[in-house]
N, C-alpha and C positions, 0 to 999 in steps of 0.2 A: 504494500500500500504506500502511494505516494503522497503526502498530506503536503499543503503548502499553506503557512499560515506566513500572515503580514508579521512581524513583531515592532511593536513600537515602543517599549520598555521589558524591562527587567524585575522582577518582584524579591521575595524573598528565597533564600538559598538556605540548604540543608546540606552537611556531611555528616558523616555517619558509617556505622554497621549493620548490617544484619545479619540472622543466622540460616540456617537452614532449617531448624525447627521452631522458630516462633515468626506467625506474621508477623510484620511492622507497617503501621499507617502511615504516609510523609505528611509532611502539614497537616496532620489530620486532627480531630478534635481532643485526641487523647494526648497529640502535641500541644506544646506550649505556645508556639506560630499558630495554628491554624491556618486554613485557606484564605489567599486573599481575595477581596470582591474584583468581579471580572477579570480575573485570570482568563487566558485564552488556550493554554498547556501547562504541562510542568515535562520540562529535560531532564532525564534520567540520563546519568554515565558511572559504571560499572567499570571500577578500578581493580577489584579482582584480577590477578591472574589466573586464576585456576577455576572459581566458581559463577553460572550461570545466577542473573536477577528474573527471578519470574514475576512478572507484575502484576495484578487484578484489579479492575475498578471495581468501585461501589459506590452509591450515594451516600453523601456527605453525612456523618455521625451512625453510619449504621454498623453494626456486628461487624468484627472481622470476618472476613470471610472466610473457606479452605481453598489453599493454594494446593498444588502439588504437581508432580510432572504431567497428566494429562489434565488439569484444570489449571488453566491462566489465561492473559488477556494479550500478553503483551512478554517476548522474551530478548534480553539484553547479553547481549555475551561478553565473556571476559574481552576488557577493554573497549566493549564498543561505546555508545551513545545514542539514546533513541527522545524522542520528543512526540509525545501523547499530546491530542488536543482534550484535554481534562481541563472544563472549567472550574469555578468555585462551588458547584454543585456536586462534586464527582470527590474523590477519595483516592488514593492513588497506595495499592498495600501491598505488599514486596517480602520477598522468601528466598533465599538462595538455594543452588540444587543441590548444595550436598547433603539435605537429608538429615544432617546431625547438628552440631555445637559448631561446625565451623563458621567462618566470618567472613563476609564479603564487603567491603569498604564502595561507598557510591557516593554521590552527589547528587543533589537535584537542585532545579533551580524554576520557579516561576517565570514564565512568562507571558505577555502582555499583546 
């Protein structure tokens, strides 16, 4: 899929971990940021060398949801960078592939 959004600013930015067995929501409500009004996406990049980001939407403040290898929205590979158009509606929750305790180091960042 080819998405092509205008961007005319920059919002807020997140680094971070996450593991392979606990979802994690990014700006999400159970963050201390939250979403910002009228976001237009949030940029995901996936600093991992070794482990896959699986990313899953949701509406804003709802349950985690389950991620797993055949349930996700959206997959990011070691070192790559993907850009969701994920308003301030949407939830953006992230699970690395390895299944266990290990860590995957990412960024996000809002944009506009």
């Amino acid at each position: 899929m080819n998405l092509a959004l205008s961007l005319e600013n920059l919002g807020k930015r997140e680094t971070s971990t996450v593991t392979g067995s606990t979802v994690k929501r990014l700006f999400g409500a159970s963050n201390a940021t939250g979403n910002s009004p009228l976001r237009k996406g949030v940029q995901v990049c996936n600093h991992s060398p070794a482990y896959a980001l699986r990313l899953k939407l949701v509406a804003k403040n709802t349950t985690l949801p389950t991620v797993s290898a055949s349930d996700f929205d959206y997959l990011v590979l070691p070192g790559s960078t993907v850009l969701i158009p994920a308003g301030e509606g949407i939830d953006v929750c992230a699970l690395n592939s390895s299944g266990a305790s290990g860590t995957a180091a990412y960024s996000a960042l809002e944009v506009f």
